[in-house]
N, C-alpha and C positions, 0 to 999 in steps of 0.2 A: 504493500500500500504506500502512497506516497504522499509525500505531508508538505506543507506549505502552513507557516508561520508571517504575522505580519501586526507589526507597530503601527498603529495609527495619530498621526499628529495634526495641531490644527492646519487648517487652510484656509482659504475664502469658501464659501457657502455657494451652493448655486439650487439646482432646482430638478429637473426630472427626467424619465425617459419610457419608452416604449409601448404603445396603446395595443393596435388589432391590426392583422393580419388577416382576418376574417374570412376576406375571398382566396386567400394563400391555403391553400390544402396543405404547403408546403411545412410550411412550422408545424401544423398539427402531428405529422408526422414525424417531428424530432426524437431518434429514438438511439438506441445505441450506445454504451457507454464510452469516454474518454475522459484520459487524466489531464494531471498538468504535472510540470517537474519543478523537484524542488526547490525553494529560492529563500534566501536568510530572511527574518525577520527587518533586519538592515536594510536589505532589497527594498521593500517592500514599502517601507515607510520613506526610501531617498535618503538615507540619511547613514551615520554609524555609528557605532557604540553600544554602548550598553542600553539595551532599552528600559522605558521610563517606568514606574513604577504602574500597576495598573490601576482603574479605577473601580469601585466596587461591582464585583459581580464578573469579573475579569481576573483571570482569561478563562477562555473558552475554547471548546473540541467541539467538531463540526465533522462531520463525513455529508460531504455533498454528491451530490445523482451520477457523478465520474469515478466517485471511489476513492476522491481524495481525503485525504483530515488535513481541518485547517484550527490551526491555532491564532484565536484574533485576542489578543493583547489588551486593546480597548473597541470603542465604535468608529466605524469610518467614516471620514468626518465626506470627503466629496466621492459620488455614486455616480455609476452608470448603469440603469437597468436595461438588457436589451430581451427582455422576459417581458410582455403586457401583463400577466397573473403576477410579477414579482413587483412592477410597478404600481399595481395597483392597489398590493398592500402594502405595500410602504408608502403610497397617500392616506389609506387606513388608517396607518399608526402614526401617523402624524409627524413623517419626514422629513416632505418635500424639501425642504429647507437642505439635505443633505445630496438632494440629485443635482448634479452638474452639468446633463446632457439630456437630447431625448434621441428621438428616432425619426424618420419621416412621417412613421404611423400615427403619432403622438402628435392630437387635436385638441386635447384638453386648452383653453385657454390660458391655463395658469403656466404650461411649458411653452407657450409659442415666442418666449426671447428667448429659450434654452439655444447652444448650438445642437445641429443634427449632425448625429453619426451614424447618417442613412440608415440603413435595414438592420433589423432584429441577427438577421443570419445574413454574413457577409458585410460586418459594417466596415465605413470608412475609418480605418484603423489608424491614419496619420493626424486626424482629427481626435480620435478617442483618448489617443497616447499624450497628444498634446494639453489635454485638459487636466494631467498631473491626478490622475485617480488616485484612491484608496481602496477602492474594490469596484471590481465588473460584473454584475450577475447575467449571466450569457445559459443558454439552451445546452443540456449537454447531449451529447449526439456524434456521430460522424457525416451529418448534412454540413458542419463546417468546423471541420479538425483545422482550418485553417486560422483560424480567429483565437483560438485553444491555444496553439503551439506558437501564435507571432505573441501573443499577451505574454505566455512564460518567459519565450527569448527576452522583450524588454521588459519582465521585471516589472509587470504591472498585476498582479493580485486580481484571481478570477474565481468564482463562485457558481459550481455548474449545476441547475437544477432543472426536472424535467418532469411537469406538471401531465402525464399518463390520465392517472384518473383521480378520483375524489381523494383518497388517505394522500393522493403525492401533495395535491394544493393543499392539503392542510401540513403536513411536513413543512413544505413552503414557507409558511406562511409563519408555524412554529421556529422554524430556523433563522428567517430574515428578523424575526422579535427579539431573539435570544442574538442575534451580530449585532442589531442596531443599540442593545441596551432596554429594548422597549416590550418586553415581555407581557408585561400587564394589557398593554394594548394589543398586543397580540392577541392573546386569551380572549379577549372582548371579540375582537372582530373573529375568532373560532367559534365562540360559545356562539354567537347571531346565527351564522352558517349551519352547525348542528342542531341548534332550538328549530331555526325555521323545517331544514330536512327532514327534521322528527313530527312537526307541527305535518307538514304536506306526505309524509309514509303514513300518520295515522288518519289522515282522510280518506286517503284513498285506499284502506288495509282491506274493506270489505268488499270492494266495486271492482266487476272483472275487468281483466287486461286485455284488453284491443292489444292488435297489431301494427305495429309503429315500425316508421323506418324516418331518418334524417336524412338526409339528400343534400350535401356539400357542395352541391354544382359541376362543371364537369361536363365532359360529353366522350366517352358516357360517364354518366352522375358518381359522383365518388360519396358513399357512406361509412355511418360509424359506428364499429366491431365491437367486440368486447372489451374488455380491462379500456376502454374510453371513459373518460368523464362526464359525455353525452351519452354511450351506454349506461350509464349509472344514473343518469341523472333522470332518464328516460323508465329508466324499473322503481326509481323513486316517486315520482308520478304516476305509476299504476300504470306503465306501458308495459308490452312487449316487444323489444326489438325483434326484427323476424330477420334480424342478419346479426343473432348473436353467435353465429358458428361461423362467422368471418375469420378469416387465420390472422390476416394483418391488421395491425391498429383501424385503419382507413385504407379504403380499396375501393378502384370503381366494378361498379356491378354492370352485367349488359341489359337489356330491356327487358330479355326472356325470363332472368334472376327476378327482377323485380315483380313482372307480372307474375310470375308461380307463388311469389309468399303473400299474394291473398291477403292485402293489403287493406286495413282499417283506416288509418291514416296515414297523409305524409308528412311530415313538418321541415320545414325548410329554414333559411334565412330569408330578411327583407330583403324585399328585390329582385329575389329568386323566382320563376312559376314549373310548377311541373309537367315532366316531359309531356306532349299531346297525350301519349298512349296510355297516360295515369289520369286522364283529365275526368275519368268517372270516380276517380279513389279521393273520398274528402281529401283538402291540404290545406294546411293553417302555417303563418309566417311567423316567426320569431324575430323577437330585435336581437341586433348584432351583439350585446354583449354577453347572451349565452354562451357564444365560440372564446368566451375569455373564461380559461379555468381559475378564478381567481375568488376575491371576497365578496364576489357576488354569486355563488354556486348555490346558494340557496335562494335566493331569489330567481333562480333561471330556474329552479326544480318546480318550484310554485309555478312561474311564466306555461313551464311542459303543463303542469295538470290541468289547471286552467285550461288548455287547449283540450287533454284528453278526457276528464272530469268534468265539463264545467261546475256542475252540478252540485260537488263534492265542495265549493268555496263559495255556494249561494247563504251558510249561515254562519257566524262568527269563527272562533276559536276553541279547536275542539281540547 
């Protein structure tokens, strides 16, 4: 296993990064593990010597989605997240203040003077390096071992996580709490996430499972398999995916696939319509930040039942 140690000291403050990818099938499919190689604490913070005493609750051990252990010293004082799920709970916990950069994806208003360091996968790395980070939270995968291996060379401190399905965003989300110092806020924005899931699994615990499939767009239409966070999200609503025996995370299906599983519903994204030849199979559109596995994962489960259930959130709280 291979470990990565790193000092963090002040800097100037900046602000944030990485939103949705949404119509990218691409990122969803980040999968695969990779490391990073070892680098001193020294490295890492620019600096030499002995490093500084830590502050309460520090230091800390980390095994991130690559397989590395990271020891962080203190909080990183300037971010880059090139994760929409990592970005957005470190707006949760109440960060911002520590992101430096964003992404081209990133529309939030509150990043639009950030500099961009293009794409979530493939960013512009003479941009990123120049912003003098303390830590990178980048996708861990071999979609871009590229991005991986130029951060180790120069000595810029990266953080690989790889939001699968519902336990990884909350790992996530747990982990980014526990680097930033901010634990308790973390915990908060978990607890929201699991109250609501459990709130929307016991409404729908007695009401039969239709048959569901999500449609990612595509031609032909690429859907989402098992161990997904939209597989999960989808049996927490009281669905049945009818392409839970998919082998890969995300795959596209051909027409004849879709027409034989007898299809209750489809649920799509905004802006999507389904193919002509499903145009007899109800289909209902979701907003775009369902495809974000992040601290909104309970709120998207509710958005699914609602579609599948209406029924089941015509009375209060059960």
């Amino acid at each position: 296993m291979r470990t990565c140690s790193y000092v963090f000291r002040a800097g100037a403050l900046g602000a944030l990064g990485e939103r949705s990818m949404r119509r990218s099938v691409i990122w969803l499919l980040v999968a695969a593990l990779v490391g990073c190689d070892t680098f001193s604490s020294q490295q890492a913070a620019g600096g030499a010597g002995e490093p500084e005493d830590s502050p309460a609750g520090y230091p800390i051990q980390l095994i991130d989605a690559a397989g590395t252990r990271h020891t962080f010293q203190a909080a990183p004082r300037r971010i880059v997240s090139l994760v929409p799920s990592a970005t957005e709970a470190l707006l949760e916990m109440g960060v911002a203040n520590h992101l430096a950069g964003r992404t081209d994806y990133d529309r939030m208003p509150e990043l639009s003077g950030l500099p961009s360091v293009g794409g979530g996968l493939q960013p512009n790395l003479e941009i990123l390096v120049s912003l003098d980070l303390d830590l990178v939270i980048r996708f861990a995968g071999d979609s871009d071992l590229a991005t991986a291996e130029r951060l180790t060379d120069l000595g810029t401190p990266h953080f690989a996580v790889q939001p699968d399905g519902i336990d990884d965003v909350l790992t996530i989300i747990g982990d980014l709490g526990r680097i930033m110092g901010e634990s308790e806020a973390a915990d908060l924005v978990l607890r929201e996430i699991r109250d609501t899931l459990d709130d929307v699994a016991r409404r729908v615990a007695e009401l039969p499972e239709p048959r569901v499939v999500y449609l990612l767009g595509g031609d032909p239409p690429w859907v989402a398999g098992p161990g997904t966070y939209i597989d999960e999200l989808m049996t927490v609503a009281g669905g049945n995916n009818v392409f839970d025996d998919l082998g890969p995370l995300y795959a596209p299906v051909s027409m004849e696939a879709l027409l034989a599983r007898e299809l209750d519903l489809i649920l799509l994204p905004e802006g999507l319509t389904p193919p002509p030849l499903l145009a007899h199979v109800r289909s209902a559109a979701l907003p775009a930040s369902v495809e974000i596995p992040g601290p909104g994962l309970g709120r998207a489960a509710r958005d699914i039942a609602r579609l599948i259930h209406p029924g089941a959130f015509d009375q209060g709280p059960r």
